[in-house]
C-alpha positions as CSV (number, residue, x, y, z in Angstrom):
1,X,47.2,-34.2,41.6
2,X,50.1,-36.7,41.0
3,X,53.6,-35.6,42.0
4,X,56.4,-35.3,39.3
5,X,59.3,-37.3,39.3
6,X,62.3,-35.9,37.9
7,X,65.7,-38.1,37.3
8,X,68.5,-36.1,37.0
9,X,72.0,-36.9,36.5
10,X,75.2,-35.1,37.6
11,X,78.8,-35.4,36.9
12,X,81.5,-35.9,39.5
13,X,84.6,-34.4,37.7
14,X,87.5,-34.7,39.2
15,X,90.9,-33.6,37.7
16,X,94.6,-34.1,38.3
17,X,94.8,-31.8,41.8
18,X,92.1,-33.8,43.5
19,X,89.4,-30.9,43.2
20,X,85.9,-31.4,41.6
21,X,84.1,-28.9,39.3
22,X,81.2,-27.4,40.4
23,X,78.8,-24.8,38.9
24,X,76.4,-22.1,39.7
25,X,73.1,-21.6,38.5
26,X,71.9,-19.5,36.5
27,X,69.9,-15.8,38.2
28,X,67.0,-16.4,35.8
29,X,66.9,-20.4,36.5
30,X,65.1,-22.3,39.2
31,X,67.0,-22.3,42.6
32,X,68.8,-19.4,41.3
33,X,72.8,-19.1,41.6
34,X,73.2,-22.1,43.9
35,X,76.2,-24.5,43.1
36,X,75.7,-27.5,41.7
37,X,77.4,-30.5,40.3
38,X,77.1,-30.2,36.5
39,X,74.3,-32.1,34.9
40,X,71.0,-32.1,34.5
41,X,67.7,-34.1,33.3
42,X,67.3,-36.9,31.6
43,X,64.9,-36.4,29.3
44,X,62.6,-39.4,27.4
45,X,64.4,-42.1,25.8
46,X,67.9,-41.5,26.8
47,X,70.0,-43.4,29.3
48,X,71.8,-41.7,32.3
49,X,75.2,-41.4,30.5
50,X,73.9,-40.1,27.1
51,X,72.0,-36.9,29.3
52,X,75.0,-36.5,30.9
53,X,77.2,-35.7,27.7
54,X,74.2,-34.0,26.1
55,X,73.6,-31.7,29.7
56,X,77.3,-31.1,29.7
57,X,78.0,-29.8,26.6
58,X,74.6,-27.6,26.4
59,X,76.1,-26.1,29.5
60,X,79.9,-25.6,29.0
61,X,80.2,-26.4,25.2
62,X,82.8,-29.6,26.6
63,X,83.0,-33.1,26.1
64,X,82.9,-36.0,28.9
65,X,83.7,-39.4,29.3
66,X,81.1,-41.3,31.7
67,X,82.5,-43.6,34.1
68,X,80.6,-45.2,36.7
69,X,77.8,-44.2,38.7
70,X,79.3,-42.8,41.8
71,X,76.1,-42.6,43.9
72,X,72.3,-42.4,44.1
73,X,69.4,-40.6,46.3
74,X,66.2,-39.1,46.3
75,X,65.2,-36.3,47.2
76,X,61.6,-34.7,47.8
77,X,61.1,-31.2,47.4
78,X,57.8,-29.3,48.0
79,X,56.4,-30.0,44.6
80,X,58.2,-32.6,42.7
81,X,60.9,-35.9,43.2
82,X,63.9,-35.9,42.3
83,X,65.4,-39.2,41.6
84,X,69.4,-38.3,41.0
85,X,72.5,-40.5,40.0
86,X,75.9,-38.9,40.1
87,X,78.7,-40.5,37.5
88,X,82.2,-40.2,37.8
89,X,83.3,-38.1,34.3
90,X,86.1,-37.2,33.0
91,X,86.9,-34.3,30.8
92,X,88.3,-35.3,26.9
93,X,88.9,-31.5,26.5
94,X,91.3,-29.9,29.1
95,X,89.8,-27.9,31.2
96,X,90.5,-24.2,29.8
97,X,87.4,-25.3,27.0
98,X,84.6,-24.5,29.7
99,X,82.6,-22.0,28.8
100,X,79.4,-20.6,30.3
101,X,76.7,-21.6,28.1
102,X,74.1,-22.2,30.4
103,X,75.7,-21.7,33.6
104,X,76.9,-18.6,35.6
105,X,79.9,-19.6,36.6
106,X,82.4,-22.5,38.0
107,X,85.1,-23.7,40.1
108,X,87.1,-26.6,41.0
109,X,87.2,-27.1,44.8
110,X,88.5,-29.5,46.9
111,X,86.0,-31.8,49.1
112,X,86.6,-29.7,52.0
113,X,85.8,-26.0,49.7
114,X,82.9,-27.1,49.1
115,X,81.1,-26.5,52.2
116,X,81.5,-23.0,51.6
117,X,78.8,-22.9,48.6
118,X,75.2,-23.1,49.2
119,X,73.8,-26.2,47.0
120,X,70.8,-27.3,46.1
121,X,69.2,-29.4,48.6
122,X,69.6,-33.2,46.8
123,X,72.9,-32.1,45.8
124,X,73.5,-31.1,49.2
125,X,72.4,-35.1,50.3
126,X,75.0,-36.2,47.6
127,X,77.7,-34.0,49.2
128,X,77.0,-35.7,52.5
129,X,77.1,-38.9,51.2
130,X,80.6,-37.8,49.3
131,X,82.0,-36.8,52.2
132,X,81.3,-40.1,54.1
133,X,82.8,-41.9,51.0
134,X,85.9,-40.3,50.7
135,X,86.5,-40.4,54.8
C-alpha cells in the first residue's frame, strides 16, 4: 500500500511586539490540542498561498496577506508524509478579529515561549529550524 503525501502550509505571523501566533488543535481533531502554526492543507488545484488564506479564515474567520516562504521540511510520520512550507503572513485585520472557528484556542508568543507548548512533530522540525534562523 502506497504512502500518502500530505503538503501543508502554515503561517508565520508575526505582529508588532515580535511574538508569533500560534494555535491549538482542536480535542476532536487529529493530534489533539497540540499547538500549531496556523494553516493547514493544500487541497487539489490551489497554490500554497491561496490554501493558506482559505485555511486561515476557515479557522479564525481573518484575512492574511502571504509574503514569502519562510521555510520548508518533511516530515514522516507513521502512516503518511507531510511535505510542509511555512509563509511569512501578515494580518489585514488587527488582531482582536480572531475567532475560534476551527481551532481551540491561541496565543502570541515570543520565540523563546514557545518551547513551552507541545507541537506537532513537523511543526516541531520548523521550530528548530526557526530558532537557528533567528540566532
Amino acid at each position: 500500500m502506497a504512502r500518502r503525501h500530505v503538503r501543508v502550509v502554515g503561517a508565520m505571523l508575526e505582529n508588532e511586539q515580535g511574538r508569533y501566533l500560534i494555535t491549538q488543535r482542536p480535542p476532536t481533531a487529529s493530534l489533539p490540542l497540540l499547538w500549531e502554526f496556523p494553516g493547514g492543507r493544500v487541497e487539489e488545484g490551489e497554490s500554497d498561498p491561496e490554501a493558506l488564506i482559505r485555511e486561515i479564515h476557515e479557522e479564525m474567520g481573518v484575512a492574511v496577506e502571504v509574503l514569502d516562504q519562510a521555510m520548508h521540511t518533511r516530515h514522516e510520520y507513521p502512516t503518511y508524509d507531510i511535505d510542509f512550507r511555512v509563509f511569512r503572513c501578515r494580518l489585514a485585520e488587527s488582531e482582536h478579529h480572531i475567532q475560534h472557528l476551527r481551532v481551540h484556542d491561541h496565543r502570541w508568543v515570543t520565540l523563546e515561549e514557545m518551547s513551552q507548548y507541545r507541537f506537532p512533530d513537523a511543526d516541531a522540525k520548523t521550530l528548530a529550524k526557526l530558532l537557528d534562523l533567528d540566532s
